[in-house]
MMTF fields as JSON, N, C-alpha, C and O atoms, coordinates in Angstrom:
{
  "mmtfVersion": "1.0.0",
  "mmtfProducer": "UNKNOWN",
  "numBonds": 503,
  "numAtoms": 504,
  "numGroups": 126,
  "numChains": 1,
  "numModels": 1,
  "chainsPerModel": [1],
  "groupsPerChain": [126],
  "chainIdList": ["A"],
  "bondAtomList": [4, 2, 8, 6, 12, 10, 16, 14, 20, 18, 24, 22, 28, 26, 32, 30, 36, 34, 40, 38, 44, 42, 48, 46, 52, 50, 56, 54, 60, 58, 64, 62, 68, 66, 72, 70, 76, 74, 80, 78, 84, 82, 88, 86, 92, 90, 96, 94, 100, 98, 104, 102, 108, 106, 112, 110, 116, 114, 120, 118, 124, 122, 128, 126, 132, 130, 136, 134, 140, 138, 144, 142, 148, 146, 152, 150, 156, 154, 160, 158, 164, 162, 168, 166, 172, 170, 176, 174, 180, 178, 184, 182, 188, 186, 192, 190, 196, 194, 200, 198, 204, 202, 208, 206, 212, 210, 216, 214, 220, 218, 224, 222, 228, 226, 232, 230, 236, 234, 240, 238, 244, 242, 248, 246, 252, 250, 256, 254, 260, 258, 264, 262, 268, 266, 272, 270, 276, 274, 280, 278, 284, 282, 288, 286, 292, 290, 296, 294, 300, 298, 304, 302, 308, 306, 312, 310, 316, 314, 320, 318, 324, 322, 328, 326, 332, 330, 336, 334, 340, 338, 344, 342, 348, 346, 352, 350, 356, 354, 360, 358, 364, 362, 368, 366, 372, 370, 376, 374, 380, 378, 384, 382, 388, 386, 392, 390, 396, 394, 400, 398, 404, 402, 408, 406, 412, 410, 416, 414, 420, 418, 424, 422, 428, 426, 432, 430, 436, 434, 440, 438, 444, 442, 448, 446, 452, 450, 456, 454, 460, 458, 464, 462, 468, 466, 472, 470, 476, 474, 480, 478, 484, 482, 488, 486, 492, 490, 496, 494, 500, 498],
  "bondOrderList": [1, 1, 1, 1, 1, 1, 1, 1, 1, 1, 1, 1, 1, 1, 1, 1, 1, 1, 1, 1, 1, 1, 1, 1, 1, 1, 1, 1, 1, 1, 1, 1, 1, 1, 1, 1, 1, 1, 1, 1, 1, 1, 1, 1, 1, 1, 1, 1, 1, 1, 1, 1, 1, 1, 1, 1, 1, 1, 1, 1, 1, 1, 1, 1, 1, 1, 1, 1, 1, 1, 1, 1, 1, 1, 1, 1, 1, 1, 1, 1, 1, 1, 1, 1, 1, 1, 1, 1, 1, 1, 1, 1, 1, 1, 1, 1, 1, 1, 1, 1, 1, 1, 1, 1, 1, 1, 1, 1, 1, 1, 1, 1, 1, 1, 1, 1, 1, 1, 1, 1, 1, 1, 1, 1, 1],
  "groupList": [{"groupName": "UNK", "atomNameList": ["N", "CA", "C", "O"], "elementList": ["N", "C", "C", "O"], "formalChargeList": [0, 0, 0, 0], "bondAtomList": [1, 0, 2, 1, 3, 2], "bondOrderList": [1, 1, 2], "singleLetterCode": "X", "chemCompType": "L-PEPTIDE LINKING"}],
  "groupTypeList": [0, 0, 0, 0, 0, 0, 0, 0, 0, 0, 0, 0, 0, 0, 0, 0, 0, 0, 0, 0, 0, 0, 0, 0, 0, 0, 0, 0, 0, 0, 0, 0, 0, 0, 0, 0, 0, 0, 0, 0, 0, 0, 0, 0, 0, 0, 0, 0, 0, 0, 0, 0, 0, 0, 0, 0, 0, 0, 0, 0, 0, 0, 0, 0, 0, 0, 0, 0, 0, 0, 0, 0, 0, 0, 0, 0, 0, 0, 0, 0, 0, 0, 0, 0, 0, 0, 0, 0, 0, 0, 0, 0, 0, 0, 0, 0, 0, 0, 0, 0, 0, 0, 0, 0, 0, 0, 0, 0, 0, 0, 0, 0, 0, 0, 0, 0, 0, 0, 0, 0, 0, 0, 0, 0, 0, 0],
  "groupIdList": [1, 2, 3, 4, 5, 6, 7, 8, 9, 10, 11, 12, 13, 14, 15, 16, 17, 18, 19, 20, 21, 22, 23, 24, 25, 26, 27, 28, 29, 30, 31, 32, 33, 34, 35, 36, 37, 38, 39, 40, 41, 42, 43, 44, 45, 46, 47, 48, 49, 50, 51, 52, 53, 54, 55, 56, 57, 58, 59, 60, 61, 62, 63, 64, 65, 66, 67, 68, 69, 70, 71, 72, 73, 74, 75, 76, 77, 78, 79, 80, 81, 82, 83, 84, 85, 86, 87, 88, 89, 90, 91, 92, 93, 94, 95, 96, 97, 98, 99, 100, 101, 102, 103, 104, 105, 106, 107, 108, 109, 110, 111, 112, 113, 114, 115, 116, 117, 118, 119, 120, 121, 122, 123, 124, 125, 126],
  "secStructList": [7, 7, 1, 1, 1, 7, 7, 7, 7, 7, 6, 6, 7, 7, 1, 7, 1, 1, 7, 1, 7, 6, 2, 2, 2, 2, 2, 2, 2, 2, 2, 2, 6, 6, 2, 2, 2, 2, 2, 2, 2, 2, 2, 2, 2, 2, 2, 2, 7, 1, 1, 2, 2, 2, 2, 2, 2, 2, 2, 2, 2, 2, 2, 2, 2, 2, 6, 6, 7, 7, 7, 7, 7, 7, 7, 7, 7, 7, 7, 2, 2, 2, 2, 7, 7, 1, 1, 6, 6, 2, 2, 2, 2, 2, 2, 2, 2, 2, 2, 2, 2, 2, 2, 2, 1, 7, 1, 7, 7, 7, 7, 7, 7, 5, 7, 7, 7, 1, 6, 6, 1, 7, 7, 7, 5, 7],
  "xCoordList": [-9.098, -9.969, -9.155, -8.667, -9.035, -8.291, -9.162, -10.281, -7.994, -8.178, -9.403, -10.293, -9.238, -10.032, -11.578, -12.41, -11.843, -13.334, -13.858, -15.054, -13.035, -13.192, -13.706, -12.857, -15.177, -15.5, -16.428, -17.396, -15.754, -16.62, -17.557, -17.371, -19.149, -20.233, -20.052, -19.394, -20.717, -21.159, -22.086, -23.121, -21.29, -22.471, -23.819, -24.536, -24.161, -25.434, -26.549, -27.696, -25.032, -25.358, -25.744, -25.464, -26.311, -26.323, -25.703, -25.674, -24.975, -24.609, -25.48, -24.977, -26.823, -27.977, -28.642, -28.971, -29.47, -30.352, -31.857, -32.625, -31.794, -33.276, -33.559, -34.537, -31.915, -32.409, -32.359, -31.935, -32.666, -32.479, -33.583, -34.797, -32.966, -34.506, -35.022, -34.412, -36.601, -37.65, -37.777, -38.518, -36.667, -36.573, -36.193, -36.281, -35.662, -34.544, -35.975, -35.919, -36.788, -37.584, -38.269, -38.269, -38.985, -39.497, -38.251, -38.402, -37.426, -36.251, -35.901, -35.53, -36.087, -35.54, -37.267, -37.379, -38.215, -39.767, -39.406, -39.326, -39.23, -38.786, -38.397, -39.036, -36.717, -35.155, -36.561, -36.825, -37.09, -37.962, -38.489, -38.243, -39.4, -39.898, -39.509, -40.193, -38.114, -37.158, -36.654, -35.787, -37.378, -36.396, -36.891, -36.05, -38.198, -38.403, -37.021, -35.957, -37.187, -36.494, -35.072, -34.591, -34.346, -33.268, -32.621, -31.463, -33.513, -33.329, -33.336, -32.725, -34.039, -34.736, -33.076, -32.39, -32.697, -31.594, -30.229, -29.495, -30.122, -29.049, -29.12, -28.029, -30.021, -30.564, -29.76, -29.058, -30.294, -29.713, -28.117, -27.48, -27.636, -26.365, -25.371, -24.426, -26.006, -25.88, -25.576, -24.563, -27.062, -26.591, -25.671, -24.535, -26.233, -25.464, -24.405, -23.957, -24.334, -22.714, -21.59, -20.898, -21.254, -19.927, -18.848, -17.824, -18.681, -17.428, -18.013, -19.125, -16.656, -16.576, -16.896, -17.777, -16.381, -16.62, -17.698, -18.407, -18.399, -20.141, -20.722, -21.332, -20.732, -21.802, -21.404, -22.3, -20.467, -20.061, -20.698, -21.298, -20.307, -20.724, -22.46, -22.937, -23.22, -24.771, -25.142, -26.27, -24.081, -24.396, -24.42, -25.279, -23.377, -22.774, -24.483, -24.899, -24.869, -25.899, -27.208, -28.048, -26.979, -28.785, -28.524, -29.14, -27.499, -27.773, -27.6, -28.071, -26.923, -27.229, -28.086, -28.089, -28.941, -30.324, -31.878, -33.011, -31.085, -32.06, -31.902, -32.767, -30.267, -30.339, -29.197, -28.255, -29.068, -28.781, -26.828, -26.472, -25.757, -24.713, -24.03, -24.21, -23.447, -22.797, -22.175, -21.742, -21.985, -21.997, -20.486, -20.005, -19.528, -17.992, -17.839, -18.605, -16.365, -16.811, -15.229, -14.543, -15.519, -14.596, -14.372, -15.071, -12.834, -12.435, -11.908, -11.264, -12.433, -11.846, -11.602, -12.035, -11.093, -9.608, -9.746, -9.862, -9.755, -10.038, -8.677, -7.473, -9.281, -7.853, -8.832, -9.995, -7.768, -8.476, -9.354, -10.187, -8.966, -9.61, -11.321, -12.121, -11.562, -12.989, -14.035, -15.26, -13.233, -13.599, -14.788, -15.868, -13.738, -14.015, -15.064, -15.415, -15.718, -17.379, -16.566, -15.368, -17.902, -17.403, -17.311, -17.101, -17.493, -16.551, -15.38, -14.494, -15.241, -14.059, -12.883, -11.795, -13.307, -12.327, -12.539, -11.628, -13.553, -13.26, -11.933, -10.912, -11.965, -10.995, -9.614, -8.696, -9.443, -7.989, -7.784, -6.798, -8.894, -8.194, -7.848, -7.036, -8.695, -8.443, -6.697, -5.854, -6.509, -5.174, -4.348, -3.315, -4.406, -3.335, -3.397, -2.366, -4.279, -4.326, -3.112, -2.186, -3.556, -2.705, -1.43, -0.546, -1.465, 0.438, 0.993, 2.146, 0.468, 0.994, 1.214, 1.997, 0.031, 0.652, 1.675, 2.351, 2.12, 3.252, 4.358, 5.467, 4.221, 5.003, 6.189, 7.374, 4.648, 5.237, 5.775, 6.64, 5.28, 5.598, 7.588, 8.393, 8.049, 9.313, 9.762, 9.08, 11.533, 11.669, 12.072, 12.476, 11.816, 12.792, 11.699, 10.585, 11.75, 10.934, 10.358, 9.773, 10.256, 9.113, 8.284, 7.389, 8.312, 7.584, 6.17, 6.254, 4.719, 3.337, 2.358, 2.77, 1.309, 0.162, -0.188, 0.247, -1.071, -1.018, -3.099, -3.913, -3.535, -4.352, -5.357, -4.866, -6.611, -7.028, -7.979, -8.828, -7.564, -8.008, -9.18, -9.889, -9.252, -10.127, -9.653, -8.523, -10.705, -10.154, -8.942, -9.228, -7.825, -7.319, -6.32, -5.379, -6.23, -6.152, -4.942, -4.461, -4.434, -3.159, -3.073, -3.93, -2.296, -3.033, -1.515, -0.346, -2.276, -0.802, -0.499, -1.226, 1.061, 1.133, 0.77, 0.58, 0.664, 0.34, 1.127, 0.732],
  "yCoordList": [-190.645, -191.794, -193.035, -193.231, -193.979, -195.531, -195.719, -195.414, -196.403, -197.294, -198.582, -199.138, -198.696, -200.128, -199.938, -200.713, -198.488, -198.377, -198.134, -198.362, -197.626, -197.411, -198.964, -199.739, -199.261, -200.618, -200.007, -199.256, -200.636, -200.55, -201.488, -202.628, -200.785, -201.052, -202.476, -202.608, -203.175, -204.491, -204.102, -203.492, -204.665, -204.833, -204.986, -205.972, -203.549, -203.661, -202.737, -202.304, -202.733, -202.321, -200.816, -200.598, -199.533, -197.978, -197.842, -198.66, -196.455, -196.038, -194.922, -193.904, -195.029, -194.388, -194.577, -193.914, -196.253, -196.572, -195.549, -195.329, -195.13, -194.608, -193.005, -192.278, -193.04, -191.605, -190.111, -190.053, -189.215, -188.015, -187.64, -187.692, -187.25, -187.042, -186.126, -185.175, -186.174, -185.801, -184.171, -183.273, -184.242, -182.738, -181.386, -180.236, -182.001, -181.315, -180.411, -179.185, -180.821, -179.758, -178.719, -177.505, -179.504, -178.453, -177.46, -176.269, -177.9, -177.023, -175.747, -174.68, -176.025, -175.456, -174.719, -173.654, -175.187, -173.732, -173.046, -171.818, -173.541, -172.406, -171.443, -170.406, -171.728, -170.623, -169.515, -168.32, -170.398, -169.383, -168.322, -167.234, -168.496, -167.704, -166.648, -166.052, -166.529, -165.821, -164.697, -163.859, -164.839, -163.866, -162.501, -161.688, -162.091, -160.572, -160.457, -159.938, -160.84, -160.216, -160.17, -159.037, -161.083, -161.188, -160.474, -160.181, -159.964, -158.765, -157.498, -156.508, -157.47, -155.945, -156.0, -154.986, -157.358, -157.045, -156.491, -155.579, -157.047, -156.984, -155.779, -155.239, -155.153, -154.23, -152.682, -151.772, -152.97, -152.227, -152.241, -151.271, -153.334, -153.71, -152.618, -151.878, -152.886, -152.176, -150.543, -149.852, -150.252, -148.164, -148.349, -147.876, -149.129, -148.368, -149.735, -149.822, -150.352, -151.14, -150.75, -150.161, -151.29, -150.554, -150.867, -150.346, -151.496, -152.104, -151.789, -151.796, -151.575, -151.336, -153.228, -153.689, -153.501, -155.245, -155.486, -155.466, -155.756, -155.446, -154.886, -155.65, -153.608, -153.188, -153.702, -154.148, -153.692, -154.631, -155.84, -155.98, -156.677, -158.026, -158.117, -159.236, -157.213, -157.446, -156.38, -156.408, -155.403, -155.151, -155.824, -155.73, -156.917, -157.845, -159.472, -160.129, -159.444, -160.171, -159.994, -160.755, -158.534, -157.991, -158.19, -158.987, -157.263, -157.641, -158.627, -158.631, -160.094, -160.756, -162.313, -163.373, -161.367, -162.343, -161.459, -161.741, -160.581, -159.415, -159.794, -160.301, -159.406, -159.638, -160.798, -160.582, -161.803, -162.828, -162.537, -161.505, -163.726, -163.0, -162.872, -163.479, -162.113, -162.005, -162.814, -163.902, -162.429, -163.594, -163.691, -162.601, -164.578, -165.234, -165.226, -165.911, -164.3, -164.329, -166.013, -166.468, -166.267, -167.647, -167.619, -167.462, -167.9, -167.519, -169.038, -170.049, -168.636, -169.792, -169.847, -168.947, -170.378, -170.656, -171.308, -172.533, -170.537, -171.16, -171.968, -171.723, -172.829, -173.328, -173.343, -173.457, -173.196, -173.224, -174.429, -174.439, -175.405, -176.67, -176.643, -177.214, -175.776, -175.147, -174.479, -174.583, -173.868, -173.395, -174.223, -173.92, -175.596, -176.594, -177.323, -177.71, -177.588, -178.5, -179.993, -180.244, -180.877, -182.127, -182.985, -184.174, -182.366, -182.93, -182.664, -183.434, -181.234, -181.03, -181.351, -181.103, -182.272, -182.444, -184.238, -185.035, -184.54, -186.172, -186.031, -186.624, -185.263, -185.234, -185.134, -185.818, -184.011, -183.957, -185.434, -186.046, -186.143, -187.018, -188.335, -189.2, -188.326, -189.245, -189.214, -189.982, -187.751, -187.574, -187.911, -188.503, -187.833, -187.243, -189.554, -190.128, -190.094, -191.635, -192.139, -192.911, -191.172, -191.944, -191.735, -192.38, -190.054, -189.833, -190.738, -191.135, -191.06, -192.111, -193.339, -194.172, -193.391, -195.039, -194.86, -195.881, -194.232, -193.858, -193.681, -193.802, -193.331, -192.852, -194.704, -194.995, -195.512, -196.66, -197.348, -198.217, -196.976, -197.965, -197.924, -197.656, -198.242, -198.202, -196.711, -195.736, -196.754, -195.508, -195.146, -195.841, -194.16, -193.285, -192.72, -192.623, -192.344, -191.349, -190.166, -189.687, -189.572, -188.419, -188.251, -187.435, -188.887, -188.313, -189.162, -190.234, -188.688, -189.095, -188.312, -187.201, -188.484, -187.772, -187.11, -187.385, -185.984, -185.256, -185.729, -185.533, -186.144, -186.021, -185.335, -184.622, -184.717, -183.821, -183.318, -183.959, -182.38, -181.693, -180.417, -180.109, -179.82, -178.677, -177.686, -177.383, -176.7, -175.801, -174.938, -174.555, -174.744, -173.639, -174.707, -173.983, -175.381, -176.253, -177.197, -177.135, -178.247, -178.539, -179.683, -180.49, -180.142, -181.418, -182.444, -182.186, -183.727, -184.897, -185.457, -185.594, -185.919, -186.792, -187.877, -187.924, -188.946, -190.246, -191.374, -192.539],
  "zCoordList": [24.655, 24.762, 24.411, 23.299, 25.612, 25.007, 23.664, 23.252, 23.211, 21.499, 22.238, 21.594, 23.034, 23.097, 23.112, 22.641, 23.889, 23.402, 22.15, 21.971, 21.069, 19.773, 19.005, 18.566, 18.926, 18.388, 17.309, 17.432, 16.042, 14.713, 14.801, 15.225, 14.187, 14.398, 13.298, 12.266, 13.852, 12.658, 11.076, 10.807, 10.49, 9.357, 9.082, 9.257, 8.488, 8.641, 9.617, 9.512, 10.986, 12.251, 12.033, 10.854, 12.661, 12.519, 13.571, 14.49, 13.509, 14.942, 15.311, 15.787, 15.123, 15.621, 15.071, 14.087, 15.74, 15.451, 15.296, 14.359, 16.616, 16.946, 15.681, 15.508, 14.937, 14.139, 14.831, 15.985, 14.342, 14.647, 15.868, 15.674, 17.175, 18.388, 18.044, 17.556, 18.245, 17.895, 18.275, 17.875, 19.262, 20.122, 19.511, 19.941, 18.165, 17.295, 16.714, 16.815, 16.327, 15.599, 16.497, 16.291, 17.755, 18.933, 19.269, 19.541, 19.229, 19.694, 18.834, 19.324, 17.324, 16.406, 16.351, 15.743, 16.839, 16.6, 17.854, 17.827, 18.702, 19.778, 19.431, 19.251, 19.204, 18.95, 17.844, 17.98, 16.974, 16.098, 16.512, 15.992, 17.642, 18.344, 19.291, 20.123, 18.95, 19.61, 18.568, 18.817, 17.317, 16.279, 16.557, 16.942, 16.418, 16.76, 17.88, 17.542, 18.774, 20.247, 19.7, 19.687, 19.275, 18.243, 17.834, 18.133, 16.834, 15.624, 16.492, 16.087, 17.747, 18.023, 19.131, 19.261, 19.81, 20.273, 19.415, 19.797, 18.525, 17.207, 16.902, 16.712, 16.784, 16.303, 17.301, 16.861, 18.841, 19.99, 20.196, 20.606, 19.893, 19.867, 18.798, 19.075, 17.617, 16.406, 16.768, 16.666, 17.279, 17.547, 18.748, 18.749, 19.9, 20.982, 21.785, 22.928, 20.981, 21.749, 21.817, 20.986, 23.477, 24.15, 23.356, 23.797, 22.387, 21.95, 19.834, 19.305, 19.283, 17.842, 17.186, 16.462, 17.485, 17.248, 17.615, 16.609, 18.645, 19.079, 18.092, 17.344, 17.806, 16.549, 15.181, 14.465, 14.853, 14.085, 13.349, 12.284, 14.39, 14.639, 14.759, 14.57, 15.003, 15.242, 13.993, 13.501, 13.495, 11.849, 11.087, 10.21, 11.083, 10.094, 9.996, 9.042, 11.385, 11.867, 11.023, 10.542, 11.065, 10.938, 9.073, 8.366, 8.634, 7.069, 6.649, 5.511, 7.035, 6.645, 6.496, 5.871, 7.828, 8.207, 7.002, 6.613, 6.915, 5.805, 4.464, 3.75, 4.043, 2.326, 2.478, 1.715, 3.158, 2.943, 2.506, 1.936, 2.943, 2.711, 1.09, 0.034, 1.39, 0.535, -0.533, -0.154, -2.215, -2.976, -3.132, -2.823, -3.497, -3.58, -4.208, -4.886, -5.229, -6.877, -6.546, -5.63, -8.18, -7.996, -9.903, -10.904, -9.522, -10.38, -11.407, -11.129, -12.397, -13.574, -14.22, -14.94, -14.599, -15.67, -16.729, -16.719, -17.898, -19.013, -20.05, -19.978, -20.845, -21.442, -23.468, -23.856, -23.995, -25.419, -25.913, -26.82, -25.109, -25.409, -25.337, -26.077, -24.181, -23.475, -24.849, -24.905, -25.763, -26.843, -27.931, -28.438, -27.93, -28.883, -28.651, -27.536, -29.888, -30.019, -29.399, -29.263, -29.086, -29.342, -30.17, -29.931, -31.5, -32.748, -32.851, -33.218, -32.447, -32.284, -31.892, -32.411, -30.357, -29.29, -29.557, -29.332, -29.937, -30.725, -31.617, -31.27, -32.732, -33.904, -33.398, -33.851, -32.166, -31.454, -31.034, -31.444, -30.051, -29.332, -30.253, -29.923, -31.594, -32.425, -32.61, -32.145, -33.664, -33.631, -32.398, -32.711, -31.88, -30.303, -30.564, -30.913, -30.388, -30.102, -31.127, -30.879, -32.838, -33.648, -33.813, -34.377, -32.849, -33.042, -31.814, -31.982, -30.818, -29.847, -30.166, -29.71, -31.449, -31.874, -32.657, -32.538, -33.305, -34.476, -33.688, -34.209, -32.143, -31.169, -30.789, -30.626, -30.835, -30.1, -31.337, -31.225, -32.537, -33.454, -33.872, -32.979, -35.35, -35.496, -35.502, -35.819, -34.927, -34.742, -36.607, -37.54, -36.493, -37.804, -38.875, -38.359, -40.179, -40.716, -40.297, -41.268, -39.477, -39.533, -40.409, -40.188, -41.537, -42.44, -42.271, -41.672, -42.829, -42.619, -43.118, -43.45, -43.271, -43.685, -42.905, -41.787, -42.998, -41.952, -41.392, -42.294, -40.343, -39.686, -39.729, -38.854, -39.977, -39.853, -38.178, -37.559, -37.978, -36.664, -36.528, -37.485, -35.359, -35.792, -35.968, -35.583, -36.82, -37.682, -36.711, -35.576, -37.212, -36.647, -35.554, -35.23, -35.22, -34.164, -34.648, -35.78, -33.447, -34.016, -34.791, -34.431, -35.835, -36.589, -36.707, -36.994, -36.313, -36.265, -37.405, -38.388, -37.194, -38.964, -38.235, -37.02, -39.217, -39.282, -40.101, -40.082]
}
């Protein structure tokens, strides 16, 4: 398609005004009225189709117009931080703020008070 017919709509403008046609729902009670025959085809397909992919494919159809498909397990990833209250994870980020400022401030000493953090957890000097 030339670039030149490509014209962004004006402000304000829709690029479908009139909305979704009205046809879309008559259309969609129809296809409805088609499910017995559907299923009872899917169904025929299922015992006696000429092809392994055919029954297959109208097995794979029928169960999961029945018990709906199948669930995706998804996997996640935990980190220790996930553990911690949000007092908890206030008190880290307090620390973590004041060892960055100690970070920017003069170099030399190591030495400081030590921060307090959550229990068990890592704690900054100051």
């Amino acid at each position: 398609m030339p670039r030149e017919n490509l014209k962004p709509f004006k402000k304000g403008q829709s690029g479908n005004p009139g909305g979704r046609p009205k046809d879309v729902n008559n259309v969609r009670d129809l296809a409805r009225t088609f499910t017995r025959d559907a299923i009872n085809t899917l169904a025929q397909i299922c015992k006696k189709g000429k092809t392994e992919p055919a029954r297959v494919s109208a097995s794979t159809a029928l169960l999961e117009r029945g018990w709906g498909k199948p669930l995706q397990q998804v996997e996640v990833k935990r980190t220790p931080f996930d553990e911690l209250s949000p007092s908890e994870l206030s008190a880290l980020a307090a620390a973590l703020e004041a060892l960055a400022g100690e970070e920017s401030g003069p170099a030399g000493g190591g030495e400081g008070t030590a921060v307090p953090g959550p229990p068990g957890g890592v704690r900054a000097l100051q």
